[in-house]
C-alpha positions in Angstrom: 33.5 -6.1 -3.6 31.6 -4.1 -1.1 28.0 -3.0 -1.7 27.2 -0.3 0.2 23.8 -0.8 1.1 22.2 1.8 3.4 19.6 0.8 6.3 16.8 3.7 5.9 14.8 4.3 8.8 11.2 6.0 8.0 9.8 5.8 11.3 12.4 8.1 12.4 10.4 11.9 13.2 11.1 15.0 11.5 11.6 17.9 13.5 8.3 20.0 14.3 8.8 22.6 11.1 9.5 19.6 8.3 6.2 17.7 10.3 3.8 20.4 9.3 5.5 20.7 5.9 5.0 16.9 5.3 1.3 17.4 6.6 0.0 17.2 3.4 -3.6 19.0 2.6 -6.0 19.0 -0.8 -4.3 19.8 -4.3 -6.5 20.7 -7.0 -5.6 20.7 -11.0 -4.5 17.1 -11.2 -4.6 14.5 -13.7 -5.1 10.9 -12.2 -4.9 7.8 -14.3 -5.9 4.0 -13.2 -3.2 1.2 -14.2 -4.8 -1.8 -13.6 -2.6 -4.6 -13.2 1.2 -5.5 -14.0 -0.2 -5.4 -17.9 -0.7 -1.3 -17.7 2.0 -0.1 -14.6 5.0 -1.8 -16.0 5.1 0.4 -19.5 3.7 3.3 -18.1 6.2 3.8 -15.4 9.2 1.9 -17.1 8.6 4.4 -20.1 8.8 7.7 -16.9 12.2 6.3 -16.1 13.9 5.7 -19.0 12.8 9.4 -19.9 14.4 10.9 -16.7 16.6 13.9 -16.8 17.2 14.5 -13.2 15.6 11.9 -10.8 14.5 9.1 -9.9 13.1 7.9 -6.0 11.8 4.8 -6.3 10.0 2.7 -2.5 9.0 -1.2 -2.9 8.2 -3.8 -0.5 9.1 -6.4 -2.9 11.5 -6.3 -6.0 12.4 -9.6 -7.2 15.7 -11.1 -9.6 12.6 -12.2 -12.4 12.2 -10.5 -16.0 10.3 -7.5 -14.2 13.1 -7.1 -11.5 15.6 -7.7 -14.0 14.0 -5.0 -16.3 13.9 -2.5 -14.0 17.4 -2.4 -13.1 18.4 -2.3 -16.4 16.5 0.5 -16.8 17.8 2.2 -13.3 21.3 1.7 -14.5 21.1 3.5 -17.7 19.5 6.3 -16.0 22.4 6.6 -13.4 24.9 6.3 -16.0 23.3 9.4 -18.0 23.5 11.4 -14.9 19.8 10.8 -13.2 19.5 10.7 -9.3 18.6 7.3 -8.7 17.4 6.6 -4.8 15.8 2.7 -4.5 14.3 2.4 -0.9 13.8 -1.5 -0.2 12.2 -3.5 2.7 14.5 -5.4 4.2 11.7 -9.1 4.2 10.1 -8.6 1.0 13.7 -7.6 -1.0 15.6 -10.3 1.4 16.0 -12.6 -1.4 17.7 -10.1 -3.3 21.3 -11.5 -4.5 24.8 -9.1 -3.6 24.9 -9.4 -7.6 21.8 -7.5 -8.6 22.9 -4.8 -5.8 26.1 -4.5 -6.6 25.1 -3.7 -10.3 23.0 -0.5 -9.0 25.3 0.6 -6.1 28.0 0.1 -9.3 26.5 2.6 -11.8 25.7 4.9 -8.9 22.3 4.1 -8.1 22.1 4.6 -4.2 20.3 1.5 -2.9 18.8 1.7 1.2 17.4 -1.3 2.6 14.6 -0.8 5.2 15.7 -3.1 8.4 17.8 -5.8 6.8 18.4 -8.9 8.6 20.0 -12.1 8.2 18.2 -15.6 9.0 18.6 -17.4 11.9 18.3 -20.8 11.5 17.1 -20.4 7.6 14.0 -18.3 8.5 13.9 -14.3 8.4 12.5 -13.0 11.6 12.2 -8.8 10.7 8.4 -10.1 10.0 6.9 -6.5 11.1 6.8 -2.8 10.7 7.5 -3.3 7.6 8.5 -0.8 4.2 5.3 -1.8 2.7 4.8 1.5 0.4 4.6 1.3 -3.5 6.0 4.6 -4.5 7.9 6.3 -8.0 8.8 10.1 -8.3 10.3 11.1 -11.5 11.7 14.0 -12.2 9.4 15.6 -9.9 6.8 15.7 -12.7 5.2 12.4 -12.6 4.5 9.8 -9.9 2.7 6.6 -9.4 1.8 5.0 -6.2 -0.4 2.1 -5.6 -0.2 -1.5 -4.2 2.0 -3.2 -7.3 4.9 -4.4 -6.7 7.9 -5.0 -8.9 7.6 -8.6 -9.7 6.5 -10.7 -12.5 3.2 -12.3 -10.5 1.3 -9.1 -11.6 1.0 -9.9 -14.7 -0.9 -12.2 -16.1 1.1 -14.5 -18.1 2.3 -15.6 -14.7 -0.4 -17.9 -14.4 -2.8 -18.7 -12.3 -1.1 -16.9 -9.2 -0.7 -13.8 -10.9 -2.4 -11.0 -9.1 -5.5 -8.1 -9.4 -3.8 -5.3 -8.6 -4.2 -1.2 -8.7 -2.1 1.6 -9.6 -2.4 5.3 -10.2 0.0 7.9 -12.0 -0.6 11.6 -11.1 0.4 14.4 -12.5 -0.2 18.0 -11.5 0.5 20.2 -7.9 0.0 16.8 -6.1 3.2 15.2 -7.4 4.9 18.2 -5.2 3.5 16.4 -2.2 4.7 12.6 -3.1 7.9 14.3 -4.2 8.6 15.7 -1.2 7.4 12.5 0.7 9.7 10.0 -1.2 12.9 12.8 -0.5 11.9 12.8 3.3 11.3 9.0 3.4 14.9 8.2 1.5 17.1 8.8 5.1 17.0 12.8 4.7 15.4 13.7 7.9 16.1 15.2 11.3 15.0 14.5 14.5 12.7 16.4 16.0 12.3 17.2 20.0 11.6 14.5 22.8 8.2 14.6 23.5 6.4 16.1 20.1 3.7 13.2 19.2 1.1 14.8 16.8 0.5 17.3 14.1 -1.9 19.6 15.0 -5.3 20.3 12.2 -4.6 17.9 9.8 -6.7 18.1 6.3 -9.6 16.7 6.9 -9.9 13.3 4.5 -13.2 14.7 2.8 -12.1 17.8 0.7 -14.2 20.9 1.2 -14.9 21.4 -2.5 -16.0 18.1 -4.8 -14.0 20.0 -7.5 -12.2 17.7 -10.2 -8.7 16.8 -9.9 -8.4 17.3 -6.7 -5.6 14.6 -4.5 -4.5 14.1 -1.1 -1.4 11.8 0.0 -2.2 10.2 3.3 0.1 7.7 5.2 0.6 5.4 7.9 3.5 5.4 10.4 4.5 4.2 13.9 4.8 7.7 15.3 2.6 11.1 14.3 0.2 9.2 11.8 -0.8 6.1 13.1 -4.6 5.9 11.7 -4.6 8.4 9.3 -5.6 6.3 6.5 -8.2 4.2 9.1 -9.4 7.4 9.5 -9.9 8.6 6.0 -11.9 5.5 5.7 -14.0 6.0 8.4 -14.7 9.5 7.5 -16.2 9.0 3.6 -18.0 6.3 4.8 -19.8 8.4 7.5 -20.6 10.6 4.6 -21.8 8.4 1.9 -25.2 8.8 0.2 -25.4 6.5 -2.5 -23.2 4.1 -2.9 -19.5 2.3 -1.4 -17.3 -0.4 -2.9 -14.3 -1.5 -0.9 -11.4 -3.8 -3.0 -9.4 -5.4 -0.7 -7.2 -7.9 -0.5 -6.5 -8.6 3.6 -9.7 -7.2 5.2 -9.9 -7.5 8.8 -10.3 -3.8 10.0 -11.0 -2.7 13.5 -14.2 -2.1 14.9 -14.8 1.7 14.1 -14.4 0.5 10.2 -16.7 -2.6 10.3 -18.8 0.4 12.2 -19.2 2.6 10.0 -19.7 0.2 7.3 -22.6 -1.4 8.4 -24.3 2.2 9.5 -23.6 3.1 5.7 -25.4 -0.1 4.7 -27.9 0.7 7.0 -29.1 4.3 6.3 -29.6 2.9 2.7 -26.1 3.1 1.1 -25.3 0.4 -1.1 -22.2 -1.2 0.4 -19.9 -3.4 -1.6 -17.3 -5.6 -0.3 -14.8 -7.3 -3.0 -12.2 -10.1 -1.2 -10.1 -12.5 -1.9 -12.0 -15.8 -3.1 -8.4 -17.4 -4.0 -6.3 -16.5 -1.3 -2.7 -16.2 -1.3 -2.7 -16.5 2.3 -5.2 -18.5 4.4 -5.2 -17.4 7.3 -6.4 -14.0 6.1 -9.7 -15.6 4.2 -10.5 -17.1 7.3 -10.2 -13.9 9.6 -12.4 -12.1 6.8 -15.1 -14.5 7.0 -15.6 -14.3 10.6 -16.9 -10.8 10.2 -19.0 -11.8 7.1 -22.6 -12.5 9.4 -21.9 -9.1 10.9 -21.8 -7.0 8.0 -24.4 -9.4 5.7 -27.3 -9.2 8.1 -27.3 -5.4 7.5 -27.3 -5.8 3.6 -23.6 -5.4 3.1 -23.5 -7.6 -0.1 -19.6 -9.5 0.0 -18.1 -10.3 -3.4 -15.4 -13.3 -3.5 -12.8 -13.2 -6.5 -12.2 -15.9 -7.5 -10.3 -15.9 -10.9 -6.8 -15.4 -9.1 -5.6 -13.9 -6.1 -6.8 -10.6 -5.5 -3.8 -8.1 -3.8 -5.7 -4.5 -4.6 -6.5 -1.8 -1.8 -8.8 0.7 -3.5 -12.3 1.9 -3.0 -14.6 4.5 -3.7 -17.5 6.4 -1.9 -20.9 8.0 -4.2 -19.8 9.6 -7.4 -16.1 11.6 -6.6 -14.1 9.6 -4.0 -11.6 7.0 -4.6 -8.3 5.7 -2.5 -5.9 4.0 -4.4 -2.5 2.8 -2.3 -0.5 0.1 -0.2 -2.6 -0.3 2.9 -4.9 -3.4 3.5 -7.3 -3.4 6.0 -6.1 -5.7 8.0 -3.8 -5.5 11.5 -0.3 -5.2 9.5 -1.2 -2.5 7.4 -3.4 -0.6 9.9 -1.1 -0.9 13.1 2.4 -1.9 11.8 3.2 -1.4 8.3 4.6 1.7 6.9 1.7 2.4 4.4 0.5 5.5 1.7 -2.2 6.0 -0.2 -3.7 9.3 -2.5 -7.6 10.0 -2.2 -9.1 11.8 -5.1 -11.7 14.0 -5.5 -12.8 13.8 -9.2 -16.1 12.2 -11.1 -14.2 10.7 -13.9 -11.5 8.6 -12.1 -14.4 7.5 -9.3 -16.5 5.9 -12.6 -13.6 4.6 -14.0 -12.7 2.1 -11.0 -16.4 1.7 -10.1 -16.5 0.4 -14.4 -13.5 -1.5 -13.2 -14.5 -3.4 -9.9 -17.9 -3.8 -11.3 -16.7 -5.8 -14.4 -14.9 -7.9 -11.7 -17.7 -8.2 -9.7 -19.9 -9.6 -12.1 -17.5 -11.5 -14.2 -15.1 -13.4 -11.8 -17.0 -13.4 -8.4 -19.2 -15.1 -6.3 -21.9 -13.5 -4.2 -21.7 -14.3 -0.3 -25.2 -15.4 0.3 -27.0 -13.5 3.5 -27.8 -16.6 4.9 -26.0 -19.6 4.6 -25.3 -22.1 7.2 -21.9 -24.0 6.4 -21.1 -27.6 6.4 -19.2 -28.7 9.6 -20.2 -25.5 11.2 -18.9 -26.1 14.7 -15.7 -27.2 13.6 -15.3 -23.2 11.5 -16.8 -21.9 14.7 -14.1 -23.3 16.9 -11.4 -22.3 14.5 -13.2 -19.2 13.5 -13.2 -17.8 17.4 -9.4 -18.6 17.6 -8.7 -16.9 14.2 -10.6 -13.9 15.1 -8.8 -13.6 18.8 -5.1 -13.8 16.8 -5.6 -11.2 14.6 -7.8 -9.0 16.7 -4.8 -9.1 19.8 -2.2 -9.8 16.8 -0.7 -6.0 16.8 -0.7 -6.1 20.5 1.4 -9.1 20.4 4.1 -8.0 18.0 4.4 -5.0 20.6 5.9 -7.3 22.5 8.4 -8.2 20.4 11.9 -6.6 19.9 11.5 -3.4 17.3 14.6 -1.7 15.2 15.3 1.8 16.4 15.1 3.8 13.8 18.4 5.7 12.5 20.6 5.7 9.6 23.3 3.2 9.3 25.6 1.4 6.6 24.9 -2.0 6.1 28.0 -3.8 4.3 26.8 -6.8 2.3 28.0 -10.3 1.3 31.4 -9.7 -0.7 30.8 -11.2 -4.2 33.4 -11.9 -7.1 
């Protein structure tokens, strides 16, 4: 049999109208609730699908054949065979693993799967590395969405073992599920190209809302073409106008320089500036970029937390008393320059103390405290490799620019025949 698999393509531009429409502002009257971990996600947005009446629009980077994975289409199956709508929108590297089975058993009870840039290996190894699908998104029914940085596999919870990740999550309900609605339908391959030469939406919402009201939620996002910083910039923007206090969870942090900026100037006018990063890193190379900016920001009283109970994958913060940003996007090259990211910032007093209760429990129960000064053992040797590091990842999105991109447009993409 055949799976029809489609290859979606969400760098591909709207037309001018459907840009401003997706240019999303401030929407008060919402109701915003944290999901820590795999432990508090999984039934809360397993139990939104299986009570689906009309649809379901689901974005992952990674989905995985494991008891989550397995769970979830089980659940996606009944709800297409009871009539729902069911669009799954994959990425193409962190689904690659996927079998033709577990496909063909959504594509056969009508779910319509999409794969973002699919490619085969080449000599064992997959090579569609970047620009990747990395958004963690569920619409359901148009009433209820989550978005976040968990993915739908079985290392976010915590019976997984020691690998298992710290991860964030938020469900929304209210006007702003309009917005993420209308997001996941434009992202699933419904759009239409817009004029040669149109680049950039003109007076976006600015990232800071006007009114500190409660309830109040903005989507932002990140992608190759009209929106390129907007979540960089929403960073750089609350931290320019914190008082009192900043905390940063992050699991790649290697921002650009206007970021590490503005965070030392917030440390320096007398806001207290946290940093919590991986302590027990999944990938290497990404503890060691992070450290080489560590001097920079401690000398102007940044204080640097380490996790170090397992690997930390979340991407939230918060600034003073009533902002927060929960989403996909790291601070790191591939989020900030090549990955298709989103995130929601929120305006409200009782979410921004219920992640500061939540980071600082993690802060002062499973991490370590980056002293301000502290010369290392075999310093010249983590110079040496610390300068090369640095250079790599700084030039790194330059680099891949020079490598050979997708163009974006819609496409079937036949898989592997399976018995």
């Amino acid at each position: 049999m055949n799976i029809a698999v489609e290859h979606i393509a969400t760098d591909q531009p709207p037309d001018e109208a459907k840009a401003r429409d997706l240019d999303y502002g401030w929407q008060s009257g919402n109701q915003v609730q944290l999901l820590e971990n795999g432990e508090a996600y999984f039934p809360r947005v397993f139990d939104a699908m299986r009570a689906a009446q009309r649809e379901i629009l689901l974005e992952t980077f990674i989905l995985f054949e494991d008891k989550v994975g397995h769970e979830l289409q089980g659940i996606l199956i009944e709800a297409a065979q009871r009539g729902v709508k069911v669009v799954v929108s994959l990425d193409g590297f962190g689904c690659g693993e996927l079998s033709a089975a577990f496909l063909a058993a959504l594509a056969d009870a009508g779910v319509m799967v999409q794969m973002f840039d699919p490619a085969s290996k080449t000599l064992g190894i997959r090579t569609n590395w970047f620009r990747r699908l990395h958004r963690k998104i569920v619409v359901v029914d148009a009433e209820v969405a989550f978005i976040g940085g968990i993915n739908f596999s079985a290392d976010h919870l915590g019976d997984f073992g020691p690998e298992a990740k710290q991860d964030y999550s938020v469900q929304v309900t209210g006007p702003a599920v309009a917005d993420l609605h209308h997001f996941a339908l434009a992202q699933s391959g419904r759009q239409v190209r817009t004029r040669r030469g149109w680049r950039r939406r003109q007076q976006r919402p600015s990232p800071w809302a006007t009114d500190s009201g409660e309830g109040l939620v903005r989507l932002i996002y990140r992608d190759n073409l009209q929106h390129r910083d907007d979540i960089e910039e929403a960073y750089i923007y609350a931290l320019s106008k914190a008082k009192k206090r900043a905390v940063i969870a992050n699991a790649y942090f290697f921002p650009g320089y206007r970021l590490l900026r503005e965070i030392r100037n917030a440390a320096r006018r007398g806001v207290q500036v946290q940093l919590i990063m991986q302590g027990q890193p999944d990938v290497l190379l990404a503890k060691l970029a992070a450290r080489m900016l560590y001097d920079y920001l401690l000398k102007d009283g940044v204080v640097i937390h380490e996790y170090r109970q397992r690997p930390l994958h979340g991407k939230v913060a918060l600034v003073d008393d009533d902002w927060s940003t929960v989403g996909s996007s790291n601070l790191d090259p591939l989020s900030l320059a090549l990955n298709l990211e989103a995130n929601v910032l929120i305006r409200d007093r009782a979410f921004n103390q219920q992640l500061y209760d939540s980071l600082e429990t993690l802060s002062k129960n499973h991490c370590q405290v980056i002293p301000a000064k502290q010369k290392p053992r075999l310093w010249l040797w983590r110079l040496t490799v610390g300068f090369l590091v640095f250079h790599v990842m700084r030039h790194f999105p330059a680099l891949t620019g020079w490598l050979p991109a997708h163009k974006p447009r819609l496409k079937p993409f036949e898989s592997q025949a399976h018995d």
